[in-house]
C-alpha positions in Angstrom: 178.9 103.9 151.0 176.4 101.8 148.6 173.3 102.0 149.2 170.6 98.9 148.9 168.5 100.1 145.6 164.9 98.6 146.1 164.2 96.0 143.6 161.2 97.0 141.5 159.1 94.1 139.9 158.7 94.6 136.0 155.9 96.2 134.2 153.0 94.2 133.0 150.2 95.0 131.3 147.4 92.4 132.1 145.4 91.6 129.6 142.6 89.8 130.7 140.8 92.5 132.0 140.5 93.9 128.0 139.5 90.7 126.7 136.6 90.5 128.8 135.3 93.7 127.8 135.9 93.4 124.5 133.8 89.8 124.3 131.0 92.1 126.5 131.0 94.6 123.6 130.8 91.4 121.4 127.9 90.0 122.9 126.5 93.6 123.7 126.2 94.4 119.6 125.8 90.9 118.7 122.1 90.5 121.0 121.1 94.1 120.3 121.4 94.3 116.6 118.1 93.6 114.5 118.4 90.9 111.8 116.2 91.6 108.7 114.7 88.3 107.2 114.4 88.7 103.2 110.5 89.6 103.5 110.3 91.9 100.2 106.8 90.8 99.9 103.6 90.8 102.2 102.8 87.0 102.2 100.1 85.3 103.6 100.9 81.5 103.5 98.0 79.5 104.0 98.1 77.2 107.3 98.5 73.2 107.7 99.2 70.7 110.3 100.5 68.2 108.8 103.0 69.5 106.8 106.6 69.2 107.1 109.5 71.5 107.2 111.5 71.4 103.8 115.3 72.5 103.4 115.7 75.7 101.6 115.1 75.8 97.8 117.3 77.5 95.4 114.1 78.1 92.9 111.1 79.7 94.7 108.3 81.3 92.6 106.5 83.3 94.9 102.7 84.5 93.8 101.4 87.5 95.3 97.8 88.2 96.4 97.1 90.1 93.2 98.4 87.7 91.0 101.9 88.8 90.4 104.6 86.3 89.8 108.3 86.3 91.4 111.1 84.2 90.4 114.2 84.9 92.7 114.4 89.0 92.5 112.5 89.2 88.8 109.0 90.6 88.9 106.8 88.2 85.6 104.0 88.7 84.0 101.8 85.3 83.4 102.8 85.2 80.0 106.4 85.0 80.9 106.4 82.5 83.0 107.4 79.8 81.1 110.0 80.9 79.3 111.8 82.1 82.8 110.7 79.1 84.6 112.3 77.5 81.9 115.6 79.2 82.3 115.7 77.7 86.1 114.3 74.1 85.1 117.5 72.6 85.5 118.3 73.6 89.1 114.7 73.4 90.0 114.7 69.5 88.6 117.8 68.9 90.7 116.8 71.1 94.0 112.9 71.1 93.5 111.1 74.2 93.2 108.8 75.9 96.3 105.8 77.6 95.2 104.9 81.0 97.8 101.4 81.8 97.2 100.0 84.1 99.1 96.4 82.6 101.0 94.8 85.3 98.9 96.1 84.1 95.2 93.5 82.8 93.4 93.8 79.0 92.1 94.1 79.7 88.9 97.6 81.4 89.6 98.9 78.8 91.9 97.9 75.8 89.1 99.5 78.1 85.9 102.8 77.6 88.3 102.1 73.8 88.7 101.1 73.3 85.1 104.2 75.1 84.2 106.2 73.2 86.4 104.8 70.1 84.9 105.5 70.4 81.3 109.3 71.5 82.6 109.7 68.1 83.8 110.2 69.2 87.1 108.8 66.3 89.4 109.2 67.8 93.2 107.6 70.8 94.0 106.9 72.0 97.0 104.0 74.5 98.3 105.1 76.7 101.2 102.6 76.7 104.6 102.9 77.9 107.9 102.3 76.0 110.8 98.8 76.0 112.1 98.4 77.0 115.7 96.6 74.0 116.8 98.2 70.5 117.0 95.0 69.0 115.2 94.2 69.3 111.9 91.1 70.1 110.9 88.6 68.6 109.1 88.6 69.4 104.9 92.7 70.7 105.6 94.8 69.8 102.9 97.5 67.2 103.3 101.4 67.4 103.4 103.1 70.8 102.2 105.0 68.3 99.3 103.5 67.5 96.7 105.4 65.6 93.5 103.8 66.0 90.3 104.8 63.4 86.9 106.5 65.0 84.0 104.3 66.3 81.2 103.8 63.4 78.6 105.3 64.9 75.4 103.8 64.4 72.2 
């Protein structure tokens, strides 16, 4: 006698359900992780209204409260300056170059950058500000965050 043998339905392994917690996982690691901004130095950036976001720079100097001058990762003395703002006149004449000076820096540092800048021919540099709080600007504030200077006359 033969007997009926119940059909069985074939194996399947669904895998939606895995997908979806896998992109939960995703989203889980990807909204609690920190992301660090490149902050290696305590910067105070003086405040404007009227100034307008510029796309990043490749050449940044960056001036520090006391005086101190970055160029990319290098540390400079005043006195070598020149010769390393030299080294990065070319990109900084094609890109532009953003001064970072702390609110703090005295003028004297921020204009040794400009002056620099100047006699390297480099015509578009940029002073970095943060946004003031207040819509308005206020009376004696200075003007646009871009400023273009002429080359240096040569004799």
């Amino acid at each position: 006698m033969r007997f009926a043998r119940p059909r069985r339905d074939p194996v399947e392994v669904n895998l939606t359900p895995l997908i979806d917690v896998v992109f939960l996982l995703l989203i889980f690691f990807m909204v609690s992780t920190t992301f660090e901004t490149r902050q290696a130095l305590e910067l105070t950036l003086p405040e404007t209204s009227s100034g307008a976001a510029a796309e990043v720079s490749p050449v940044t100097v960056v001036i520090t409260a006391t005086g101190v001058y970055w160029l990319g990762e290098r540390e400079l003395a005043a006195t070598e300056l020149s010769a390393a703002l030299a080294a990065e006149a070319e990109q900084a004449r094609e890109h532009g170059l953003v001064v970072e000076a702390d609110g703090r820096a005295s003028h004297a540092a921020v204009v040794r950058v400009l002056d620099q800048a100047s006699l390297q021919g480099i015509q578009r540099v940029r002073i970095a500000t943060t946004e003031h709080p207040s819509s308005e600007a206020l009376p004696g504030e200075i003007g646009p965050s871009e400023t273009t200077f002429p080359p240096a006359e040569t004799p």
